[in-house]
Backbone bond lengths (Angstrom), bond angles and torsions (degrees), N, CA, C in turn:
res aa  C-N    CA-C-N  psi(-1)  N-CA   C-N-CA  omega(-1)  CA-C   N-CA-C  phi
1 X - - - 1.462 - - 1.522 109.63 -
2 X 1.268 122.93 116.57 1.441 134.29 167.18 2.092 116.67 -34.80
3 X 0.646 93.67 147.90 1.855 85.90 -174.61 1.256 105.00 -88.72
4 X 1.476 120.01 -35.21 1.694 129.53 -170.62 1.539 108.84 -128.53
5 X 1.729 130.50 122.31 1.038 112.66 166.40 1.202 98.69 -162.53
6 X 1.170 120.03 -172.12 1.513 125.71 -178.08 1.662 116.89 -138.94
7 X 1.459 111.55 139.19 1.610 119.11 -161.35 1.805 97.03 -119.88
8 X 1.313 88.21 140.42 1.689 100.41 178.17 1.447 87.75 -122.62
9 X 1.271 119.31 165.44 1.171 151.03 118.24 1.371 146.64 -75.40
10 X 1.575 121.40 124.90 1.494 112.17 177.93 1.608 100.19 -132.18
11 X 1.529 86.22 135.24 1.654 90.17 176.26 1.334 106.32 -92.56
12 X 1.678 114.79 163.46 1.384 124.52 -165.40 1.610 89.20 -82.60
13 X 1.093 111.43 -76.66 1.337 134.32 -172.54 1.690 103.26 -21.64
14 X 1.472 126.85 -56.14 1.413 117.10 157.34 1.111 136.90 -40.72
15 X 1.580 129.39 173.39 1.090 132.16 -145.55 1.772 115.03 -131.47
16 X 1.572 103.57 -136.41 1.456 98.98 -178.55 1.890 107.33 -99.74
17 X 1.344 105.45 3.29 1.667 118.18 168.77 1.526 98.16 -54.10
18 X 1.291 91.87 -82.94 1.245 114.67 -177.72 1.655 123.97 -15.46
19 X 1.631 99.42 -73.34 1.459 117.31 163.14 1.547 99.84 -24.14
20 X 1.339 124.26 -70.87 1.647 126.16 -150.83 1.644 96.26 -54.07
21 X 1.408 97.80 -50.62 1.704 97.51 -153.16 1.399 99.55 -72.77
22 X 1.206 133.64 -32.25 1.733 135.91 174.59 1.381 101.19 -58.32
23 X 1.195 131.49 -39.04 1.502 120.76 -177.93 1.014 102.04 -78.16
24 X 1.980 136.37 -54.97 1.345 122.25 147.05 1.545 121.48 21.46
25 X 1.585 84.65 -107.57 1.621 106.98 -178.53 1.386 119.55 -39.29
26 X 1.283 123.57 -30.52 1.587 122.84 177.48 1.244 122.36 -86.77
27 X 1.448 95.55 -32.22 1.878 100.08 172.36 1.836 97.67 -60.77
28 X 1.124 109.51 -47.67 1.972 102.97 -164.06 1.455 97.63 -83.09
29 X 1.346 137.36 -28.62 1.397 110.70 146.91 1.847 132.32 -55.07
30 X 0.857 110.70 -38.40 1.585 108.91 152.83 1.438 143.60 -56.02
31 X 0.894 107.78 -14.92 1.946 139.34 -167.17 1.860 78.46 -93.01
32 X 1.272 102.59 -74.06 1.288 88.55 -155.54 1.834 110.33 -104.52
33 X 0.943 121.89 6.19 1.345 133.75 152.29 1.189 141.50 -130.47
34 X 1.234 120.57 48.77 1.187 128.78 -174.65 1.798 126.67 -42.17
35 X 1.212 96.92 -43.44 1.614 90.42 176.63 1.433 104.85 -93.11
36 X 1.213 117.41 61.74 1.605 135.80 179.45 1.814 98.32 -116.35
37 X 1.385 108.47 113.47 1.611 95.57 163.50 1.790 107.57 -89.87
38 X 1.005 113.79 163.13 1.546 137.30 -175.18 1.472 123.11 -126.46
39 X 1.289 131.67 117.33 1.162 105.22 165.54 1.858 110.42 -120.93
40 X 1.327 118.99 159.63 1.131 127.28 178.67 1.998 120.39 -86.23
41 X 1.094 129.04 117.92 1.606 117.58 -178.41 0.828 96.99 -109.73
42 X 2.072 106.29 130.48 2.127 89.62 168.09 1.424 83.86 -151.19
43 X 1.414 68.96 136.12 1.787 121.97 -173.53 1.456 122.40 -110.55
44 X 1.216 130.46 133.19 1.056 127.08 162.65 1.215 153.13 16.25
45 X 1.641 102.21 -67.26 1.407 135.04 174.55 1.884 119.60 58.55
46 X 1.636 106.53 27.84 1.471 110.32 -151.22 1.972 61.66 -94.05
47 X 1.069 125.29 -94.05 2.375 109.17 -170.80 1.804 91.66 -88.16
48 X 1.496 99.20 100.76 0.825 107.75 146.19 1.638 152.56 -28.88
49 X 1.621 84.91 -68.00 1.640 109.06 169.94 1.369 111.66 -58.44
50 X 1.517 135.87 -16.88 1.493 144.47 -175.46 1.733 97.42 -100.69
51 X 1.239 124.45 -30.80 1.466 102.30 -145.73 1.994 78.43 -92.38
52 X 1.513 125.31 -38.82 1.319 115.05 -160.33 1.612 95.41 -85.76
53 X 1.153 130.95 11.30 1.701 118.67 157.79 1.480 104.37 -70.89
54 X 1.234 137.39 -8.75 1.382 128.73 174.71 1.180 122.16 -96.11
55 X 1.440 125.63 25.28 1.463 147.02 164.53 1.578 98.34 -39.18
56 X 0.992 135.18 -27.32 1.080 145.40 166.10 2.063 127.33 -37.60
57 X 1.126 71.89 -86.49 2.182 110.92 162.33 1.687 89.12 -45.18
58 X 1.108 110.66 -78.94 2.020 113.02 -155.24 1.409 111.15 -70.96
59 X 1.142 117.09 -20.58 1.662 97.17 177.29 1.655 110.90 -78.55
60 X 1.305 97.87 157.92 1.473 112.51 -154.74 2.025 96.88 -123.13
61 X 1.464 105.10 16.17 1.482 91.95 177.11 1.670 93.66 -147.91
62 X 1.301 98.22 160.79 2.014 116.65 -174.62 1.639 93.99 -66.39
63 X 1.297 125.84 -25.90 1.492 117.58 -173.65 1.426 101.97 -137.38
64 X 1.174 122.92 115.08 1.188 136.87 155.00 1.085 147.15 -126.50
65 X 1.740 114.10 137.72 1.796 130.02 146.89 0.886 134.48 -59.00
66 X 1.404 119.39 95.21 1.660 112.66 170.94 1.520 117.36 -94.77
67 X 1.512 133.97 116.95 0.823 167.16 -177.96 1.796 133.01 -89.48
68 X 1.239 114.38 91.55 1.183 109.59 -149.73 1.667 91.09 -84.41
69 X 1.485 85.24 167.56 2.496 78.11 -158.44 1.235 118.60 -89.21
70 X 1.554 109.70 19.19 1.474 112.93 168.13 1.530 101.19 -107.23
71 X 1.751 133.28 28.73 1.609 131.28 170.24 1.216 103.35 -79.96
72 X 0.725 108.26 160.24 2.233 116.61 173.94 1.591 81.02 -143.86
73 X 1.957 115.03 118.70 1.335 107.26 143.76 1.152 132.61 -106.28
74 X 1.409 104.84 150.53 1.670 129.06 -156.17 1.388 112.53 -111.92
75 X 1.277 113.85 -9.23 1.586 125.62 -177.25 1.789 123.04 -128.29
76 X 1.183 119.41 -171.70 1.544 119.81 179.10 1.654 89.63 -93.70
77 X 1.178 124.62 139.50 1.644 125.94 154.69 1.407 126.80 -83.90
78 X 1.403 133.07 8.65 0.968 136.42 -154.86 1.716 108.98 -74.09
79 X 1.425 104.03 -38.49 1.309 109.51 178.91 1.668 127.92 -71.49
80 X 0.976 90.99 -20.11 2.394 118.53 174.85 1.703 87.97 -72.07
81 X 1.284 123.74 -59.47 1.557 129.91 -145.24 1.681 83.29 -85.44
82 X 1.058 132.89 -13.43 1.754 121.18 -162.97 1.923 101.79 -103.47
83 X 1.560 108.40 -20.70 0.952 130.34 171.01 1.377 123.31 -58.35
84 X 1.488 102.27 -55.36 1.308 112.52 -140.64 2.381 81.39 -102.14
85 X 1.234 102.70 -22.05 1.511 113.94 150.25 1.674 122.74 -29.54
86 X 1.399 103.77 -50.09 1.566 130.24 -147.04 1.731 84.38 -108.44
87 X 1.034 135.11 -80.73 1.288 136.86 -156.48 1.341 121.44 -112.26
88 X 1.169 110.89 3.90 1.505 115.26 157.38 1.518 112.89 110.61
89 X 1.608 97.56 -64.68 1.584 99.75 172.28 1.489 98.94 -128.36
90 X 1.850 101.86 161.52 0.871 119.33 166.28 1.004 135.20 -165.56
91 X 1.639 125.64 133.85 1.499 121.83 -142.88 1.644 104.98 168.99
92 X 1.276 113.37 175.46 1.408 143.25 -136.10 1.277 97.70 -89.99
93 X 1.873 141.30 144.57 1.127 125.34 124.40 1.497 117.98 -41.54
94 X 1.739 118.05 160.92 1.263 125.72 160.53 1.223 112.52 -61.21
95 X 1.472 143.09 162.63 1.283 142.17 -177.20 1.809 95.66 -95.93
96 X 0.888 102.77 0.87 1.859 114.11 158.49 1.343 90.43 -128.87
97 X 1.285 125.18 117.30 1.450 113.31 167.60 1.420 122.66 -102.74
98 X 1.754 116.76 9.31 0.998 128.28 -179.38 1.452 118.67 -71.98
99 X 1.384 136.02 130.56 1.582 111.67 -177.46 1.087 87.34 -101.95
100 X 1.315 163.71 0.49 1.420 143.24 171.60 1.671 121.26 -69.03
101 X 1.599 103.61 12.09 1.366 102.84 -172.76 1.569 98.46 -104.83
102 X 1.315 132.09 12.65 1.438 126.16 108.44 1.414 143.16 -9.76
103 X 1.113 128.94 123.20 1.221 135.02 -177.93 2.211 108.87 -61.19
104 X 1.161 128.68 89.66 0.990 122.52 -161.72 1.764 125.89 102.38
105 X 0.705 100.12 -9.83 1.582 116.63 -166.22 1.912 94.70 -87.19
106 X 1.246 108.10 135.50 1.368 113.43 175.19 1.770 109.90 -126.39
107 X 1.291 114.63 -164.68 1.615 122.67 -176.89 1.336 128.02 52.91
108 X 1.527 114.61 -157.60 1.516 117.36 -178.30 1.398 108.74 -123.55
109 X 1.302 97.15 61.07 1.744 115.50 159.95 1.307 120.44 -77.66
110 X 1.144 119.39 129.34 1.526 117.59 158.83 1.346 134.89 -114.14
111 X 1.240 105.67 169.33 1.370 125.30 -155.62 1.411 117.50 -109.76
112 X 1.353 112.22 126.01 1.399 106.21 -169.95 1.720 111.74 -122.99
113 X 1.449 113.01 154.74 1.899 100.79 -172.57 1.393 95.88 -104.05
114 X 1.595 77.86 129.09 1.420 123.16 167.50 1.644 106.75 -60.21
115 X 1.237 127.17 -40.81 1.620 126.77 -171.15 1.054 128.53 -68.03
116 X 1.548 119.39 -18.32 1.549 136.90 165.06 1.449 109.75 -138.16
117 X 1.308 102.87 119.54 1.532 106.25 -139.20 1.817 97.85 -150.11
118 X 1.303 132.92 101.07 1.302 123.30 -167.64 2.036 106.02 -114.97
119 X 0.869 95.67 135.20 1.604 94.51 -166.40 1.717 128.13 -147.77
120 X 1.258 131.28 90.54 1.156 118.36 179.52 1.771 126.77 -104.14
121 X 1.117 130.22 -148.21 1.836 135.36 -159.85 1.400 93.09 -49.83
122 X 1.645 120.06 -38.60 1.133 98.81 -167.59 1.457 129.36 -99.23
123 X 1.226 114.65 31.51 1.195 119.00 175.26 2.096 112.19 -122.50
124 X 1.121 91.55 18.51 2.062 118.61 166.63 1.518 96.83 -32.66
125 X 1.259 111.66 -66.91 1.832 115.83 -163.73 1.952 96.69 -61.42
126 X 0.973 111.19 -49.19 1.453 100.56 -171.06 1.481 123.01 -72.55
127 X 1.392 104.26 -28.83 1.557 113.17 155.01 1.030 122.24 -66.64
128 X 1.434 152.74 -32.05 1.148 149.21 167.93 1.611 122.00 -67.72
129 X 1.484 100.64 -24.90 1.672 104.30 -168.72 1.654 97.01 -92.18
130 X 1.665 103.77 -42.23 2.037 105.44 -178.57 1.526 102.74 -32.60
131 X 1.608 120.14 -70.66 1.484 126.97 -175.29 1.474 112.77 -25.19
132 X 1.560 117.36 -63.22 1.138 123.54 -169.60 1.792 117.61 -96.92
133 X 1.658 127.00 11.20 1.252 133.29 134.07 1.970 116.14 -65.13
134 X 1.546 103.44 -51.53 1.172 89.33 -175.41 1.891 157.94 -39.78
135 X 1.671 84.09 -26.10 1.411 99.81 156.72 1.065 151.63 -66.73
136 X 1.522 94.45 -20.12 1.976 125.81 -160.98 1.507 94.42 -110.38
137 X 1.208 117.22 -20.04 1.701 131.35 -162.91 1.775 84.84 -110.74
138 X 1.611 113.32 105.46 1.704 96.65 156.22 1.366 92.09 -164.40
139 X 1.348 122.32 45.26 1.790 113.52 162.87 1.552 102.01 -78.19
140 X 1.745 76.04 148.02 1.723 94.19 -175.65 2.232 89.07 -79.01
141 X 1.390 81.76 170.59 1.864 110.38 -177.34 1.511 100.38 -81.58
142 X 1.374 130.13 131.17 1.296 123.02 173.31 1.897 102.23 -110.01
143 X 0.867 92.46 123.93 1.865 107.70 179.15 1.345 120.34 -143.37
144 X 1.596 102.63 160.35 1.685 111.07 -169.98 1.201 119.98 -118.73
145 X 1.456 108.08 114.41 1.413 92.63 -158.40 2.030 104.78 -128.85
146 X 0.986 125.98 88.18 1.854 116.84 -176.90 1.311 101.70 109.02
147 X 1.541 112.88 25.22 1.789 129.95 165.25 1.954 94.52 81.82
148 X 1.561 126.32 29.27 1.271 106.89 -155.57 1.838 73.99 -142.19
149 X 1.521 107.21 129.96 1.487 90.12 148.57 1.300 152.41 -107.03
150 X 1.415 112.66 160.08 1.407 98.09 -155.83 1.576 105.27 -124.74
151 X 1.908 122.71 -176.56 1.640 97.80 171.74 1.490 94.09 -152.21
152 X 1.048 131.08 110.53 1.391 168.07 142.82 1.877 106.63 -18.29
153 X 1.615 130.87 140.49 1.450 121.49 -146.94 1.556 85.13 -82.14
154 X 1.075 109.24 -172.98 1.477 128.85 179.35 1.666 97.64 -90.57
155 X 1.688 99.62 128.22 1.584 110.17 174.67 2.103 106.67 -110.30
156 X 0.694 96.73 -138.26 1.445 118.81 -138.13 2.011 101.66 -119.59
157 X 1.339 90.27 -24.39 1.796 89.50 -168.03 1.643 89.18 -78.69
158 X 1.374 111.11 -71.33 1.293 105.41 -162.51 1.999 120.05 -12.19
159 X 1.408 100.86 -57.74 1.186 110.82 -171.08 1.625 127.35 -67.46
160 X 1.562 97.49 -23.66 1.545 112.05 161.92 1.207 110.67 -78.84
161 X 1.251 131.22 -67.02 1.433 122.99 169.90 1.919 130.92 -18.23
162 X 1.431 102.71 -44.78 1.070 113.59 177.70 1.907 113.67 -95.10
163 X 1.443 98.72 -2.84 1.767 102.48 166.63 1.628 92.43 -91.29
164 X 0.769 134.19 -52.62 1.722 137.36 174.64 1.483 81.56 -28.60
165 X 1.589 113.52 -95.59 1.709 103.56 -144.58 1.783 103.81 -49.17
166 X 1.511 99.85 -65.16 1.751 90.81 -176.18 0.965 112.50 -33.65
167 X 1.596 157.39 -56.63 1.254 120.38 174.77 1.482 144.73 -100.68
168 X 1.595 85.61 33.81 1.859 104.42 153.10 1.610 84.22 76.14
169 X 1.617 139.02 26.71 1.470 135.29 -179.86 1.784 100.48 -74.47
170 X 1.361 117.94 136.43 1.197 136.50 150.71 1.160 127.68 -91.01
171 X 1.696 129.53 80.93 1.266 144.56 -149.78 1.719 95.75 -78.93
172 X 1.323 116.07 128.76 1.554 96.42 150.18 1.370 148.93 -89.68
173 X 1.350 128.10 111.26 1.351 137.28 -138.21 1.582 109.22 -73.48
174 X 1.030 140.69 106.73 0.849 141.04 -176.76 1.782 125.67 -80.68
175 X 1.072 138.92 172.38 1.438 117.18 -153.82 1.969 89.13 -104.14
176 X 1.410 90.08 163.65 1.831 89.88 172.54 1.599 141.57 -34.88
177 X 1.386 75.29 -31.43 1.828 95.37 -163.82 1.684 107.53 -85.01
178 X 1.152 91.83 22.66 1.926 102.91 177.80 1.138 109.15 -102.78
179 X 1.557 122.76 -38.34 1.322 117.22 158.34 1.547 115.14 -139.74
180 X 1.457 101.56 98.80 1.467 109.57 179.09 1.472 116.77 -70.68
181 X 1.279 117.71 107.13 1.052 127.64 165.79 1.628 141.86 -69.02
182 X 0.591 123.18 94.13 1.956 131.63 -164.81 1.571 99.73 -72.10
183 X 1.228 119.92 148.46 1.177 143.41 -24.85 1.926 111.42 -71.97
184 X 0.925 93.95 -3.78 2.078 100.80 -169.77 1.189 117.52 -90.69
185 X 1.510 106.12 -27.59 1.452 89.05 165.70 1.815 115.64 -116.55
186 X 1.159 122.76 140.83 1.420 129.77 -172.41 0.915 121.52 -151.64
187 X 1.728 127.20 24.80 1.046 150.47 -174.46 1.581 118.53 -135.58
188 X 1.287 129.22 130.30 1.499 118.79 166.30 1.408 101.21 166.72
189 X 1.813 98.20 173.14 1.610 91.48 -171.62 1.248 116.21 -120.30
190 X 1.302 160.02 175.98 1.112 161.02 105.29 1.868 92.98 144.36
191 X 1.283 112.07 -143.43 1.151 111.53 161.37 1.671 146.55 -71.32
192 X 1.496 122.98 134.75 1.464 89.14 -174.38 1.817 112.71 -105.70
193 X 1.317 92.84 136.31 2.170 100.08 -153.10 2.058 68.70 -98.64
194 X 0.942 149.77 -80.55 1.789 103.90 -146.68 1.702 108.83 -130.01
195 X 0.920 136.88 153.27 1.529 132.74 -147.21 1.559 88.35 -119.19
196 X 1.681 117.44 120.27 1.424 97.55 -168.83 1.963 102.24 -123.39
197 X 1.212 102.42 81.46 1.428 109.17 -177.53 1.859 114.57 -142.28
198 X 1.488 140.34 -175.83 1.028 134.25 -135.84 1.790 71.06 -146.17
199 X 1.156 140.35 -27.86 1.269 146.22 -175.65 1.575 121.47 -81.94
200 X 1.344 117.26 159.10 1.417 131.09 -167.34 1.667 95.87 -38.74
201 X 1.305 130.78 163.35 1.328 140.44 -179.07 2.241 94.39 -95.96
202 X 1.431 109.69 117.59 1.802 102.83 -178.75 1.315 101.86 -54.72
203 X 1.577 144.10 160.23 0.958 149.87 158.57 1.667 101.79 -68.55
204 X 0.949 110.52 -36.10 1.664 101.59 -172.81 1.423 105.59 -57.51
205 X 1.368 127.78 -17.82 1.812 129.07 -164.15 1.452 96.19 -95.32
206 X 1.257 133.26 -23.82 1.567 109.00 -175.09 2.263 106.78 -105.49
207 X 1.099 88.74 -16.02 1.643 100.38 149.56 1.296 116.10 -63.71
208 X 1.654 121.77 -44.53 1.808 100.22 175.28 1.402 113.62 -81.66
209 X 1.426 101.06 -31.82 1.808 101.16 169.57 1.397 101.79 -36.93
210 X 1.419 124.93 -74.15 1.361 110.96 170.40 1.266 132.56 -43.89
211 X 0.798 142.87 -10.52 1.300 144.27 -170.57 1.731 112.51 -103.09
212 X 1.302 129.12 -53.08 1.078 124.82 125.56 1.523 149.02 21.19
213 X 1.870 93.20 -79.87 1.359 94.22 178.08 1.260 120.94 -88.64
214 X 1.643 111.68 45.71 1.621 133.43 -150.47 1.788 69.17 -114.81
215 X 1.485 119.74 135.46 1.161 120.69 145.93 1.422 169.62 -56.98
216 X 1.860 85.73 -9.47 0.954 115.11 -173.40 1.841 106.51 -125.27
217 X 1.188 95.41 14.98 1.492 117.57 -150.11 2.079 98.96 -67.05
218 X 1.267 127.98 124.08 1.571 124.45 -159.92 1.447 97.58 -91.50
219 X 1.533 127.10 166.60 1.559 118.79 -158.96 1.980 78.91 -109.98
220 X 1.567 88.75 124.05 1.785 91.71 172.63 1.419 116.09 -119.97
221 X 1.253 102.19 174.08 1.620 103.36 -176.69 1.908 101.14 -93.58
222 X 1.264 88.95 139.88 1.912 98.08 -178.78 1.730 126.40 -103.85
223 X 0.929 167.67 175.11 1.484 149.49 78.21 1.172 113.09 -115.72
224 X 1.497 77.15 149.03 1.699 94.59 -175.56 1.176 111.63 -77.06
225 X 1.957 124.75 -147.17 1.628 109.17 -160.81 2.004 76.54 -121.31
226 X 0.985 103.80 148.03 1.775 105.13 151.32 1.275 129.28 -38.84
């Protein structure tokens, strides 16, 4: 078993989108990590939210990135993988980080993304329990969208979120700019390490990449354009 690597997913059920952005994601893992092995899992995708709680089962290395196949990375990962080394997991608030925006769901729970997701030995208990929450865990998302509300299928966080608390896991939170999310987030500072959208890559993001790997390079505040 490899010590460091990174796991994608491809669903069957997808198409020739898909294809583009999976090659995407591997080309910009290569750019900037080349001696990174990768492997691809493809699954089904008929409940989603059930089949990727087994992030567990499919990775093929002691430390892993899971990478959902619309990431483009823009940065070194070394510091996510040294993390997630130390404390087991490590990874992103939701760009809603509320989990009560669940259908049923109450309090000040939060929500963490599942799509860039770094995780090694010590995060075993929470991988084992996600699989078997996911089934019991499948309210759809209630949201407002054109003054009308609406509710979105049941994903995948809910059920991690709540394997996090049950087993008392201390995730390490990583800052925004790990997975920039389009259209909501367009704000943040320092560098941005992975671009997490299905849309054109902004020109302004591979200009700070450059800018960046300037040595002397100062940590600034960014936004992108609408």
């Amino acid at each position: 078993m490899s010590q460091r690597g990174v796991l994608f997913i491809a669903w069957e059920a997808a198409g020739a989108e898909q294809t583009a952005l999976l090659a995407r994601a591997v080309g910009s893992l290569a750019d900037l990590h080349p001696e990174l092995p990768y492997h691809v899992a493809h699954l089904p995708g008929v409940t989603p939210h059930v089949e990727k709680a087994r992030l567990g089962e499919l990775t093929r290395f002691e430390t892993t990135a899971f990478l959902d196949v619309d990431s483009v990375v823009l940065g070194r990962l070394d510091f996510a993988f040294e993390m997630a080394e130390r404390y087991g997991l490590a990874c992103c608030h939701g760009e809603n980080p509320w989990r009560r925006r669940y259908v049923g769901a109450t309090g000040d729970a939060v929500e963490y993304d599942t799509g860039v997701l770094f995780f090694g030995a010590g995060a075993r208990p929470v991988l084992e329990l996600w699989p078997l929450l996911a089934p019991l865990l499948d309210a759809p998302v209630s949201y407002i969208e054109d003054r009308q509300a609406k509710r979105a299928p049941p994903d995948d966080r809910l059920s991690f979120g709540h394997a996090v608390e049950k087993c008392a896991a201390s995730p390490f939170i990583l800052p925004p700019n790990w997975s920039l999310r389009p259209p909501r987030m367009r704000t943040f500072f320092g560098p941005p390490k992975i671009w997490h959208g299905s849309g054109a890559l902004p020109d302004d993001l591979a200009q700070l990449r450059r800018y960046y790997e300037l040595p002397d390079a100062m940590v600034l505040f960014h936004e992108l354009p609408g």
